[in-house]
Backbone bond lengths (Angstrom), bond angles and torsions (degrees), N, CA, C in turn:
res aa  C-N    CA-C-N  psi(-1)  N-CA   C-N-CA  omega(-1)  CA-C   N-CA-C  phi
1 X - - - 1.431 - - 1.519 109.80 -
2 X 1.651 111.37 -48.11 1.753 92.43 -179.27 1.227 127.77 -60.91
3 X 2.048 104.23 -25.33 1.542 114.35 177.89 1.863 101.40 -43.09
4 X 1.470 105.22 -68.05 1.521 101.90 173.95 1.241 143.20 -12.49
5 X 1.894 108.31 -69.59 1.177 125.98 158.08 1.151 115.28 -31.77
6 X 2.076 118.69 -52.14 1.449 98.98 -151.01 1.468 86.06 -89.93
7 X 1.401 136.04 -18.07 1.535 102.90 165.37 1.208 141.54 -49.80
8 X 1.916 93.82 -58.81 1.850 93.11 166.57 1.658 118.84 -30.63
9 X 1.741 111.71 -62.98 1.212 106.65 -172.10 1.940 128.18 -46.19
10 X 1.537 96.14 -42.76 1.466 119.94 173.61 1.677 102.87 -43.48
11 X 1.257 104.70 -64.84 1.847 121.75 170.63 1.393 129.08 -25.23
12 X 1.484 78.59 -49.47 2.014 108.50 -164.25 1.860 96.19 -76.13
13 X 1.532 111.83 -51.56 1.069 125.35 -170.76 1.485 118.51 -53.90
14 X 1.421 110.49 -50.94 1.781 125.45 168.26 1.229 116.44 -56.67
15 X 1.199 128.25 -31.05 1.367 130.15 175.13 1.409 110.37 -107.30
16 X 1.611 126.37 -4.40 1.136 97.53 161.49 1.839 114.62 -94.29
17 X 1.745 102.27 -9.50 1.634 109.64 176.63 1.886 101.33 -56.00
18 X 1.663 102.76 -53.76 2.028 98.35 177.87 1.312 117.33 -54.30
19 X 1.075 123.88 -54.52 1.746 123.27 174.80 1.294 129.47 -38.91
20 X 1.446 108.27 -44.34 2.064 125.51 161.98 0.738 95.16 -86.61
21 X 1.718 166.08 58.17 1.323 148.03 152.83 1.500 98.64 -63.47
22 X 1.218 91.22 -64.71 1.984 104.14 -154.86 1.981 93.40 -94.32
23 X 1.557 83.49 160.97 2.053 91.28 149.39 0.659 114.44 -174.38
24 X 1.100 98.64 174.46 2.041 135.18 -129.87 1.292 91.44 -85.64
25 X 1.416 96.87 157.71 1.538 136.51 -16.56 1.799 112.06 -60.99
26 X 0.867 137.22 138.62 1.318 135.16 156.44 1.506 127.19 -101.50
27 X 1.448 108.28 123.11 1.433 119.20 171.43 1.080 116.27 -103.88
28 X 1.749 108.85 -159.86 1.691 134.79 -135.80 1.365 111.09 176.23
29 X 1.162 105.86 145.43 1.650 90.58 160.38 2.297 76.55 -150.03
30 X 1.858 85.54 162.69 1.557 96.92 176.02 1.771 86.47 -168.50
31 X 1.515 100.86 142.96 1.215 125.74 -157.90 1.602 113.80 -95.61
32 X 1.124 102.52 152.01 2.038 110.77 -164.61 1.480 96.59 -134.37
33 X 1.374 111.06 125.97 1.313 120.06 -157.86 1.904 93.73 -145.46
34 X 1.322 100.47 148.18 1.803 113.26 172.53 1.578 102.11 -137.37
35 X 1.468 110.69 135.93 1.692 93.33 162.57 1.704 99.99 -132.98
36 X 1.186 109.17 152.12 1.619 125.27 -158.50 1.403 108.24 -144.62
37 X 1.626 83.41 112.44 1.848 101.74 -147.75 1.715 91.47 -91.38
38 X 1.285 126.99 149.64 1.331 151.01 154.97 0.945 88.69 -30.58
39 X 2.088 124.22 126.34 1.235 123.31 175.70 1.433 102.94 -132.07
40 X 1.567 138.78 -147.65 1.333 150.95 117.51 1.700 118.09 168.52
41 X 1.577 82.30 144.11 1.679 90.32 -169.39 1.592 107.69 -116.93
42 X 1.035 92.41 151.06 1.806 116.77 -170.59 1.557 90.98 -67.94
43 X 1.706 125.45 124.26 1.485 119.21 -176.02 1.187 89.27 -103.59
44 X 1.855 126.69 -42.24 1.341 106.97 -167.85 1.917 93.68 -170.98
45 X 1.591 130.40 173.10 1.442 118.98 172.80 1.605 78.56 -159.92
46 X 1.700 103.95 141.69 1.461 106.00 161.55 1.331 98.40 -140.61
47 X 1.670 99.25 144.05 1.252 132.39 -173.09 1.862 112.83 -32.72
48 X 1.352 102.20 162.14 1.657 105.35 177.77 2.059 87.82 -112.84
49 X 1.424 93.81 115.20 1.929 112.00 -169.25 1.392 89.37 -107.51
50 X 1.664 116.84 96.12 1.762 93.87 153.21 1.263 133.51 -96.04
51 X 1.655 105.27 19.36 1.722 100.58 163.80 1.580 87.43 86.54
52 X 1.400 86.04 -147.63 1.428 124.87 -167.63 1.297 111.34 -96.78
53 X 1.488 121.65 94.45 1.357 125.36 174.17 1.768 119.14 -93.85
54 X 1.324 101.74 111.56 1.577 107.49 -156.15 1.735 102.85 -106.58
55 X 1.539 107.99 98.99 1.394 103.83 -172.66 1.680 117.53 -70.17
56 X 1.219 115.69 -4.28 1.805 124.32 176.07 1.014 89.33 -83.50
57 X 1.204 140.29 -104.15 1.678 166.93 -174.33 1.328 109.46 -35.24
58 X 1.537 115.96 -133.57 1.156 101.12 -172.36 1.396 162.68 -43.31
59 X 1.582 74.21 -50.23 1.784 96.92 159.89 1.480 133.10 -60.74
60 X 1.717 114.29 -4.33 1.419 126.83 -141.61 1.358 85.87 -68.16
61 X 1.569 124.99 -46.05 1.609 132.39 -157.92 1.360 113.89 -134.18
62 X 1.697 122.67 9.27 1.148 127.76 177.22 1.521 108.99 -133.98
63 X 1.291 107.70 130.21 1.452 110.23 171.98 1.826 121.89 -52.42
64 X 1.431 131.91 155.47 1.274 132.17 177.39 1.521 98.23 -109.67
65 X 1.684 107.66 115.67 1.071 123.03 166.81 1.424 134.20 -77.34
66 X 1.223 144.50 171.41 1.508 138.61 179.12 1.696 101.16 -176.69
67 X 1.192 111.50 139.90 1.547 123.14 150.04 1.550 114.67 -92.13
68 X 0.998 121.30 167.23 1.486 144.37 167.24 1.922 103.65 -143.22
69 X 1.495 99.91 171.96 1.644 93.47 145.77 1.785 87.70 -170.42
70 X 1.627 77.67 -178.79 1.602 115.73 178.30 1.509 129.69 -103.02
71 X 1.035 131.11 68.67 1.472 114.01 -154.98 1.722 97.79 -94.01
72 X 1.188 102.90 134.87 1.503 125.16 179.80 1.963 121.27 -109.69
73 X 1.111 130.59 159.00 1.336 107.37 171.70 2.086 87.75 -143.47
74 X 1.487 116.50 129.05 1.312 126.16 -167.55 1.683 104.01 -116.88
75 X 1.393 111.53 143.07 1.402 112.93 152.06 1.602 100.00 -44.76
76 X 1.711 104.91 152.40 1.352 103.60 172.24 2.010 90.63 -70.72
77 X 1.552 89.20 176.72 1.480 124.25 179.78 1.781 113.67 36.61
78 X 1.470 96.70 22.21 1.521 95.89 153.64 0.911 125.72 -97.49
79 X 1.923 113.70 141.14 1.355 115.84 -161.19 1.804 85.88 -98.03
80 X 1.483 93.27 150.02 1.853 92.74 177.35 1.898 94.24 -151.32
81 X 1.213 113.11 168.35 1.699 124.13 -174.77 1.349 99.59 -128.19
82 X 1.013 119.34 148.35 1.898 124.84 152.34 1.026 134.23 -129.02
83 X 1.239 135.34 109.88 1.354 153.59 -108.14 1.896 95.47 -138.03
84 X 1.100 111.07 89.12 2.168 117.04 146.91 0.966 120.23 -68.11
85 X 1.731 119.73 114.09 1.470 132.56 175.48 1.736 90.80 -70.12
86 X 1.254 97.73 -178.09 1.662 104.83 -175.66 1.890 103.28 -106.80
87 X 0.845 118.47 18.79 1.508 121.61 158.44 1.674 90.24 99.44
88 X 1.817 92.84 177.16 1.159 106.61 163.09 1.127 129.86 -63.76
89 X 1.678 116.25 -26.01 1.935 119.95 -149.96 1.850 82.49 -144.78
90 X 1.092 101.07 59.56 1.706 114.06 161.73 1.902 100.62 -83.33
91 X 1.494 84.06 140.62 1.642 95.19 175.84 1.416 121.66 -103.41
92 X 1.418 103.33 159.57 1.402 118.50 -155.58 2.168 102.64 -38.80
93 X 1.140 108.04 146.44 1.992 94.01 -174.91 1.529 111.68 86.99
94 X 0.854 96.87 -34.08 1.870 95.96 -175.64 1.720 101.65 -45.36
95 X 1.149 104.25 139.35 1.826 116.39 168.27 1.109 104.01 -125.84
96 X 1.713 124.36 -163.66 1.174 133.53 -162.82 1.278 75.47 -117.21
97 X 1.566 151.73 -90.08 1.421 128.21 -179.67 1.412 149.01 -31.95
98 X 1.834 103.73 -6.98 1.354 124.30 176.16 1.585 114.56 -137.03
99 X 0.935 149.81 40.08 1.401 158.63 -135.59 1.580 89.85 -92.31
100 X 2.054 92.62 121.32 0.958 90.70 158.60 1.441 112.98 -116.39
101 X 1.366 116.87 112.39 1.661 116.61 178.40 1.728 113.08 -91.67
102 X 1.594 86.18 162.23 1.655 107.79 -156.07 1.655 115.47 -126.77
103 X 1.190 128.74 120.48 1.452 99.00 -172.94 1.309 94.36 -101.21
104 X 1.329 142.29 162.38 1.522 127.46 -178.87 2.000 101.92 -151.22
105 X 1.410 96.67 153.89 1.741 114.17 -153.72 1.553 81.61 -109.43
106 X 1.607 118.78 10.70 1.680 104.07 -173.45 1.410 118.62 103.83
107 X 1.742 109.76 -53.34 1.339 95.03 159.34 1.140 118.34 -123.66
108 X 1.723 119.56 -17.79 1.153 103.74 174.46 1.824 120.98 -108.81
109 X 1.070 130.51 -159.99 1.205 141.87 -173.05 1.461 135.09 -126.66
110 X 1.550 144.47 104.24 1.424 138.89 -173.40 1.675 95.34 -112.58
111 X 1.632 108.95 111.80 1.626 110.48 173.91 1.559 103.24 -77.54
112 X 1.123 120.12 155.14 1.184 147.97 -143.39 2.110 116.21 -158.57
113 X 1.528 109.88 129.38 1.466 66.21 -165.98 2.307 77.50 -131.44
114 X 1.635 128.69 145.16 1.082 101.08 151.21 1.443 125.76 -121.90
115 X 1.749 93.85 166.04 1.935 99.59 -175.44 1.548 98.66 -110.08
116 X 1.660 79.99 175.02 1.647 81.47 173.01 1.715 102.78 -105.59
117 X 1.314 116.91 -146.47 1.121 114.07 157.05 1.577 136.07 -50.43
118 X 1.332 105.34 -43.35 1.383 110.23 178.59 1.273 108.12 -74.20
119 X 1.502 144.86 33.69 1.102 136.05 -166.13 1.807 117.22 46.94
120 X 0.982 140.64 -11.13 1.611 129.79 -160.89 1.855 99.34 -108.63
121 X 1.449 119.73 148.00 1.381 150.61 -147.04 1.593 87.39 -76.33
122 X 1.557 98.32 99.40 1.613 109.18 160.64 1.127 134.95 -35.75
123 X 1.357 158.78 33.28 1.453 146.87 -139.56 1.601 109.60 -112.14
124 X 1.547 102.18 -140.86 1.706 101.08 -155.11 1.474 93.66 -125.38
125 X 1.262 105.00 10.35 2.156 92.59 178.94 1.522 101.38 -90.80
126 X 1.614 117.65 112.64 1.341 114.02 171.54 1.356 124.55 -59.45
127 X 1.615 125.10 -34.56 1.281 104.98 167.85 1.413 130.08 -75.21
128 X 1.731 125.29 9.97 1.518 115.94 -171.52 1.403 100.71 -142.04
129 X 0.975 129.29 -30.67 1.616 136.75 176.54 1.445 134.10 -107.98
130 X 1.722 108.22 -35.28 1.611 97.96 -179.30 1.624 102.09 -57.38
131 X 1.912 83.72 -167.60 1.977 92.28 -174.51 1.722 81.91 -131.18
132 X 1.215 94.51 130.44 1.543 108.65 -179.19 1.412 86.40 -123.05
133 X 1.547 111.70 160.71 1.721 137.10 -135.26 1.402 91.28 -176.38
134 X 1.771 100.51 152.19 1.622 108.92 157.94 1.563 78.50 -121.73
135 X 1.635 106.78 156.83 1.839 102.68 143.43 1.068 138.71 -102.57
136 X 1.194 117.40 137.27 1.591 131.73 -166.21 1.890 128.52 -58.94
137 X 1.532 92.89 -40.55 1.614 109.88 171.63 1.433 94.28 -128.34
138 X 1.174 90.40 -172.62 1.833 115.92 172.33 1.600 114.20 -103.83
139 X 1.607 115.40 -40.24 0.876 135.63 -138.44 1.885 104.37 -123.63
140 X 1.775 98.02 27.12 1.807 103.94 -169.73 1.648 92.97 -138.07
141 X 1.377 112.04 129.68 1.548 110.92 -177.22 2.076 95.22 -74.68
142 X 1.037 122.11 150.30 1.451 132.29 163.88 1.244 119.24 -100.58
143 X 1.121 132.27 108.01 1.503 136.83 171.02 1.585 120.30 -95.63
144 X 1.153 103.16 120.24 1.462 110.80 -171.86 1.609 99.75 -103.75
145 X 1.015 131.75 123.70 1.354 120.61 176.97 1.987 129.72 -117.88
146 X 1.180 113.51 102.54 1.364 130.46 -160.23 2.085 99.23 -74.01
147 X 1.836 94.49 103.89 1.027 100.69 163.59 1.609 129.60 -84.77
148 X 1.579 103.19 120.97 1.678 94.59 -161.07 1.780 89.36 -106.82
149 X 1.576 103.82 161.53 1.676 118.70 165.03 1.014 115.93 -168.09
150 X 1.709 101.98 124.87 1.643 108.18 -171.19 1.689 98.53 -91.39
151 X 1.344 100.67 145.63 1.337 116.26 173.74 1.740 128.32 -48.24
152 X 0.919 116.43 122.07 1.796 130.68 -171.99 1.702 99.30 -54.90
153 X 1.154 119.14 132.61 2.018 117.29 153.47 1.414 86.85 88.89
154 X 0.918 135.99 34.77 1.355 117.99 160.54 1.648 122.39 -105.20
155 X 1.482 107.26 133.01 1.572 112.67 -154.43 1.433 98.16 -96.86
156 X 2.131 107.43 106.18 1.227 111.72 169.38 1.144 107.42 -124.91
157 X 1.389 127.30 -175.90 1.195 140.28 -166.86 1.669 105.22 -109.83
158 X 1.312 124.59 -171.40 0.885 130.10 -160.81 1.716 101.28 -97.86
159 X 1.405 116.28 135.39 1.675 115.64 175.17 1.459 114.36 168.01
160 X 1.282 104.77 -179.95 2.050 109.69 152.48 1.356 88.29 -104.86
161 X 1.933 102.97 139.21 0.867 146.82 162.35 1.831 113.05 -101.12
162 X 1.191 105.27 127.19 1.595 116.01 -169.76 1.876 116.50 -122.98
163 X 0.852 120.67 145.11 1.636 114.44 152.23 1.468 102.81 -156.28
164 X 1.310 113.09 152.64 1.725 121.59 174.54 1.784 94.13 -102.44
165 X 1.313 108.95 148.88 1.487 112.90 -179.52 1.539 95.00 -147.55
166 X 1.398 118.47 117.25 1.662 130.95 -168.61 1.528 106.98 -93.30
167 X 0.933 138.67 117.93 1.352 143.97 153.76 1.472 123.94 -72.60
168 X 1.334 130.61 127.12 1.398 116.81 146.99 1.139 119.22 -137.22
169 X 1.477 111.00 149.64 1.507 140.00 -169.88 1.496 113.22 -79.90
170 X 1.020 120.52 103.03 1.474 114.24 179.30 1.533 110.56 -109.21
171 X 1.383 121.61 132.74 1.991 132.25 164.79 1.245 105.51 -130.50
């Protein structure tokens, strides 16, 4: 029987040494973290419309102008590029650093050329032509706006003239 006792006690003792280990109050600390990756979404793009391109008249000696744009909305301080393919009905020579675009009625052709702001030929070579950007807020749409102009004196025929021109946004 005392063997007993002195076990229980032995028992009692080990678990009551873990229970008082520490004291109170006892803390911790563990860390809370977010990461918020470089994003951006397409808000909206409208077409480059040049109307009525009149090769007698107006157009005879003046180019036909048009805007379009791109409006984008970016995490702030993402850097992103935007990149103009050279259309569907690009002519023979056309590059991605020299694009020559074409709008075409099927058979014939009105060249067309666009800039960005700085005046120089929008295209798809990232090291010489795209338009690379950081963004400023999170919370501000960005409008990039693609100045297009088809060339003055050019002898077309009567029609709609079309081209698709693809952009992509790269971050």
């Amino acid at each position: 029987m005392r063997r007993l006792v002195l076990l229980a006690l032995a028992a009692g003792t080990a678990f009551a040494g873990n229970a008082f280990a520490a004291t109170s109050p006892i803390s911790g600390s563990f860390e809370v973290r977010a990461n918020v990756p470089g994003s951006c979404v397409l808000v909206s793009d409208t077409a480059i419309d040049f109307g009525d391109y009149d090769p007698v008249d107006a157009n005879a000696t003046t180019a036909d102008t048009a805007n379009g744009n791109i409006v984008l909305r970016c995490t702030k301080n993402t850097a992103y590029r935007v990149e103009l393919n050279e259309g569907l009905h690009k002519d023979t020579g056309s590059t991605c650093t020299a694009p020559a675009r074409r709008m075409s009625n099927g058979t014939e052709f009105i060249s067309y050329a666009i800039m960005g702001s700085n005046n120089a030929a929008w295209g798809c070579e990232p090291l010489i032509s795209d338009r690379g950007f950081t963004a400023a807020s999170s919370n501000t749409d960005i409008t990039l706006v693609t100045y297009g102009a088809a060339s003055a004196g050019q002898d077309v025929g009567v029609g709609v003239y079309t081209d698709t021109v693809t952009y992509t946004v790269t971050f």
